[in-house]
MDTraj code that builds the backbone (N, CA, C; nanometers):
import mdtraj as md
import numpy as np

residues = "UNK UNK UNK UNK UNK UNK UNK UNK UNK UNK UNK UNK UNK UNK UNK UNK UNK UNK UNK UNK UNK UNK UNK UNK UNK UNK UNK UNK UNK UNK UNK UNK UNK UNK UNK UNK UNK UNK UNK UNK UNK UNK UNK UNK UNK UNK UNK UNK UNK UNK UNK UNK UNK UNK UNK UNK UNK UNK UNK UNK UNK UNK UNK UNK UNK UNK UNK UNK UNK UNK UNK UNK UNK UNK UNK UNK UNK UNK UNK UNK UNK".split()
xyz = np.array([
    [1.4939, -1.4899, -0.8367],
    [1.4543, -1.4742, -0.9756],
    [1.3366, -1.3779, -0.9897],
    [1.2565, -1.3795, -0.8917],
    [1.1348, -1.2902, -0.8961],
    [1.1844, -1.1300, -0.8693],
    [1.2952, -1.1233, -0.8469],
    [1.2796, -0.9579, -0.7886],
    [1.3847, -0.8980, -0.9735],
    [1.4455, -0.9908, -1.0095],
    [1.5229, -0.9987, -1.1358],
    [1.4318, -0.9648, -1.2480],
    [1.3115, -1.0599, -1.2428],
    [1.1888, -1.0695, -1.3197],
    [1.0850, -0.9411, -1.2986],
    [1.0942, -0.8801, -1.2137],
    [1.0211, -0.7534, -1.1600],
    [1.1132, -0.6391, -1.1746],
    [1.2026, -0.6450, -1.2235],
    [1.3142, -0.5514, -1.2424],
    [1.3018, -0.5094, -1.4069],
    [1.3291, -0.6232, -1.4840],
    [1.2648, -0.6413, -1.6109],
    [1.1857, -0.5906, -1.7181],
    [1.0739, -0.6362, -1.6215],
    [0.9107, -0.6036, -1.6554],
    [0.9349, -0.4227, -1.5935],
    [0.9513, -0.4107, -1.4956],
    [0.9376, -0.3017, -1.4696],
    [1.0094, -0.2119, -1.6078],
    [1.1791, -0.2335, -1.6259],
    [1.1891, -0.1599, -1.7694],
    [1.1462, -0.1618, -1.8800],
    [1.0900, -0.2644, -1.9201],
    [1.0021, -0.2552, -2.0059],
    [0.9015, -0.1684, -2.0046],
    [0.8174, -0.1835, -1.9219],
    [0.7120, -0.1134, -1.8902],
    [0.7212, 0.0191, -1.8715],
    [0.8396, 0.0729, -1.8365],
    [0.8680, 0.2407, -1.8130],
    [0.9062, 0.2377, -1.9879],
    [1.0049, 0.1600, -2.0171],
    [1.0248, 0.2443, -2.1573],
    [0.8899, 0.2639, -2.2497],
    [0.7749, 0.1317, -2.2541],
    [0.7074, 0.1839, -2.3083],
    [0.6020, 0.2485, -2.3069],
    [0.5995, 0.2506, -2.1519],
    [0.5230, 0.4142, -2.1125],
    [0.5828, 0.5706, -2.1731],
    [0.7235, 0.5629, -2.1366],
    [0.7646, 0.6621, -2.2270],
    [0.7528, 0.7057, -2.3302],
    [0.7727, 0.6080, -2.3966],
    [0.7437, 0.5785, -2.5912],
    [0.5639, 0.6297, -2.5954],
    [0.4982, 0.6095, -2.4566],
    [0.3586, 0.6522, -2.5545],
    [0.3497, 0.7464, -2.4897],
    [0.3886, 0.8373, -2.3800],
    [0.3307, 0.9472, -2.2843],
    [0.4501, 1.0613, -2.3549],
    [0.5661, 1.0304, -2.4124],
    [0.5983, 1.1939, -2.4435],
    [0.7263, 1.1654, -2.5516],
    [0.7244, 1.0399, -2.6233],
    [0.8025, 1.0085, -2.7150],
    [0.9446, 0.9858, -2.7168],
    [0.9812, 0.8743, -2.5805],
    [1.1336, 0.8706, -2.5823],
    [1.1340, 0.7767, -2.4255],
    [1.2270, 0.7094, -2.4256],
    [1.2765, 0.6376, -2.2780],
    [1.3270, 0.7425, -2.1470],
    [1.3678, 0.7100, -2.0356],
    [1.4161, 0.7645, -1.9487],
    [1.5719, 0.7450, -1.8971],
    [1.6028, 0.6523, -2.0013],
    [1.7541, 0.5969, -1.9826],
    [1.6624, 0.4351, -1.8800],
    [1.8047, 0.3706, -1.8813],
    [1.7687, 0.2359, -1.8124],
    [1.7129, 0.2409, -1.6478],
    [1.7707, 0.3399, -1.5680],
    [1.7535, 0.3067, -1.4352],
    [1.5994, 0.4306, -1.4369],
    [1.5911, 0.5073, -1.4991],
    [1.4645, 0.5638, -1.5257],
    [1.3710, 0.4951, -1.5497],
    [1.3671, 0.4364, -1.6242],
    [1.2385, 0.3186, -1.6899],
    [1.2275, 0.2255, -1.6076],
    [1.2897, 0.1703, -1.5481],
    [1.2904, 0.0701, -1.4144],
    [1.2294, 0.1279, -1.3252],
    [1.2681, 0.2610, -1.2795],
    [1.2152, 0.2790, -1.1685],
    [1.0422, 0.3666, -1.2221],
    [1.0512, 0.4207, -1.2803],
    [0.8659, 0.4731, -1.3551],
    [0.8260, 0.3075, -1.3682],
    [0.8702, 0.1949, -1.4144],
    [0.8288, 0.1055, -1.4381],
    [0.7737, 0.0256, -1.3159],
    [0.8600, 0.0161, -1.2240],
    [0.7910, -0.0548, -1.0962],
    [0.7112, 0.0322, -1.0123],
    [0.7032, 0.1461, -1.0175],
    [0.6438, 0.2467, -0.9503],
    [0.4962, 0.2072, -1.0704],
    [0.4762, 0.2160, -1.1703],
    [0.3870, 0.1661, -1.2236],
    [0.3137, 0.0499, -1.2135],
    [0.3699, -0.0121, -1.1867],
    [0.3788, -0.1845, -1.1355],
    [0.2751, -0.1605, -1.0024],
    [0.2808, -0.0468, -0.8918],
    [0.2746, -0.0480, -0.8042],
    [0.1253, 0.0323, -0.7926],
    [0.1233, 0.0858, -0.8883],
    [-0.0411, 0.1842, -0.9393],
    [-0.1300, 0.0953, -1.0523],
    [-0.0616, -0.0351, -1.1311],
    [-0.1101, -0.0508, -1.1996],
    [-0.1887, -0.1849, -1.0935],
    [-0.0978, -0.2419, -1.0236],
    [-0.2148, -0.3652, -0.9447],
    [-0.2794, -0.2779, -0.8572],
    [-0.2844, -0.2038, -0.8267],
    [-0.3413, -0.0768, -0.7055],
    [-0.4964, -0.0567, -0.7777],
    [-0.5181, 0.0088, -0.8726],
    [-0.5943, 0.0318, -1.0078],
    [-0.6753, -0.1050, -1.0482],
    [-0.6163, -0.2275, -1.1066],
    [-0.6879, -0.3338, -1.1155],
    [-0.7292, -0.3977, -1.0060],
    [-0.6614, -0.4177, -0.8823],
    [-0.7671, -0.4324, -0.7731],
    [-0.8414, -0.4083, -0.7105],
    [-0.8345, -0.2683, -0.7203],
    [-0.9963, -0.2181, -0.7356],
    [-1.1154, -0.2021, -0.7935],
    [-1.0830, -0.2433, -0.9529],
    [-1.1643, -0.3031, -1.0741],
    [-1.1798, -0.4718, -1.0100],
    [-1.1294, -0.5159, -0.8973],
    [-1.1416, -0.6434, -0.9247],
    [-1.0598, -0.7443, -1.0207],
    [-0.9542, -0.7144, -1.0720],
    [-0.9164, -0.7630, -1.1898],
    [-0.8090, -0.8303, -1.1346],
    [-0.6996, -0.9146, -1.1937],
    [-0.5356, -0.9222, -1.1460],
    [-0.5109, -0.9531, -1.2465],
    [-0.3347, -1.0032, -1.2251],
    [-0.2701, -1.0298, -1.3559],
    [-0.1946, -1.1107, -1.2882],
    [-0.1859, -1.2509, -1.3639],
    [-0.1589, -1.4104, -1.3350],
    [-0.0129, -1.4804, -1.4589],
    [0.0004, -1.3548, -1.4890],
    [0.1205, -1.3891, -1.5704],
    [0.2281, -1.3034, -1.6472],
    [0.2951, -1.3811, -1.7013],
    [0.3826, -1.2100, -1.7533],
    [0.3567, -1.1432, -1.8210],
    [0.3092, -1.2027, -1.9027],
    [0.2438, -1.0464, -2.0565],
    [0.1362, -0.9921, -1.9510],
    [0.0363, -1.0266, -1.8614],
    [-0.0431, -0.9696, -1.7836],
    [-0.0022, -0.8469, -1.6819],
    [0.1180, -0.9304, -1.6290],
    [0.2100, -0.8272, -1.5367],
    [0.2441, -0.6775, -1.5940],
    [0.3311, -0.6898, -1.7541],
    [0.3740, -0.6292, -1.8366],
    [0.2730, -0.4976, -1.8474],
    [0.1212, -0.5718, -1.8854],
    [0.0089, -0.5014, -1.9486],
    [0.0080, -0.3666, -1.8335],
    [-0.0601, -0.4578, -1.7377],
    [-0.0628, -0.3561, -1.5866],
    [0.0316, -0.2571, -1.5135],
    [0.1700, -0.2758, -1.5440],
    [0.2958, -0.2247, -1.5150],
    [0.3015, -0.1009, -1.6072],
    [0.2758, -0.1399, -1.7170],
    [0.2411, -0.0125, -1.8512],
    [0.1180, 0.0659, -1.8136],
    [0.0179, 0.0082, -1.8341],
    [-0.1027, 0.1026, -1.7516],
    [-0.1142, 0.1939, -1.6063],
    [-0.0135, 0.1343, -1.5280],
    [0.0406, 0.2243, -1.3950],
    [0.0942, 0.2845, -1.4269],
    [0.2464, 0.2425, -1.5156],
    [0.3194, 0.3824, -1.5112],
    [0.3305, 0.4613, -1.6558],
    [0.1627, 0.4336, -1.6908],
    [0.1255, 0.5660, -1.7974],
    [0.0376, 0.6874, -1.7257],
    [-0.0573, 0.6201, -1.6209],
    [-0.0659, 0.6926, -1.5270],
    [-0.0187, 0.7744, -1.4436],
    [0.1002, 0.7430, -1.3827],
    [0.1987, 0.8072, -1.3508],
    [0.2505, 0.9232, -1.4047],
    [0.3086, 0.8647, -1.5555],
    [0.3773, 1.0109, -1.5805],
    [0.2763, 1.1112, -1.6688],
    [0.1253, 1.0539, -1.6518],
    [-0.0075, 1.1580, -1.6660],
    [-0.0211, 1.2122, -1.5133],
    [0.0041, 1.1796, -1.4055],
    [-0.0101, 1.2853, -1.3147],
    [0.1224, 1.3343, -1.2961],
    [0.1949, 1.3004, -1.3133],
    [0.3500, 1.3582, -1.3126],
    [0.3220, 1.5034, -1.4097],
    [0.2881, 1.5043, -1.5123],
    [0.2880, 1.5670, -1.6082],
    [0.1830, 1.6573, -1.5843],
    [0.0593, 1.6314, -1.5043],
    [-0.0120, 1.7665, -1.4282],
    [-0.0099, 1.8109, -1.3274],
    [0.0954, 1.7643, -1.2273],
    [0.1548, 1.8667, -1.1635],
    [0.2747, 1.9650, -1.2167],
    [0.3699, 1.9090, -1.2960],
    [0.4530, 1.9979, -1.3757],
    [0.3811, 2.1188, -1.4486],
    [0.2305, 2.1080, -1.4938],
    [0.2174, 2.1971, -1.5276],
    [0.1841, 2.2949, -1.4637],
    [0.1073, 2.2794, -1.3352],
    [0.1073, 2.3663, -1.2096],
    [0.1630, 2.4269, -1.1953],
    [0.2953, 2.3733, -1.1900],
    [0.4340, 2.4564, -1.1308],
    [0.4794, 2.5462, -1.2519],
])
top = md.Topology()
chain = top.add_chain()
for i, resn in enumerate(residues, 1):
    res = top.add_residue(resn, chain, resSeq=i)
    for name in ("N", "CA", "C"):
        top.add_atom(name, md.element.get_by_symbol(name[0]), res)
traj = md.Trajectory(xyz[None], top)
């Protein structure tokens, strides 16, 4: 149930990273995967603030905050190139 539940959260969390970093989703297996990859920068990030997240809207919060990060460095290396 936990990897189901992390699957989830993770699309959530990519779509509405999308919705605020450049106005639109990535399709489903897009947002899942920006989403857990976020997931993965966003406890990375709060544990180094010291912080965690002990539940699901918490999970959610942090999963969004990683992978808004994300597609802000995603988005300055594209401009590099």
């Amino acid at each position: 149930m936990g990897f189901i539940l992390a699957l989830i959260i993770g699309g959530i969390a990519g779509w509405i990273a999308g919705k605020v970093m450049r106005g639109g989703g990535f399709g489903i297996l897009g947002n899942i995967v920006v989403g857990v990859v976020g997931a993965v920068i966003g406890r990375l990030i709060f544990a180094l603030l010291g912080l965690g997240a002990h539940n699901i809207i918490g999970s959610l919060v942090v999963a969004v905050i990683g992978a808004i990060v994300l597609l802000w460095i995603v988005s300055l290396i594209k401009r590099k190139t």
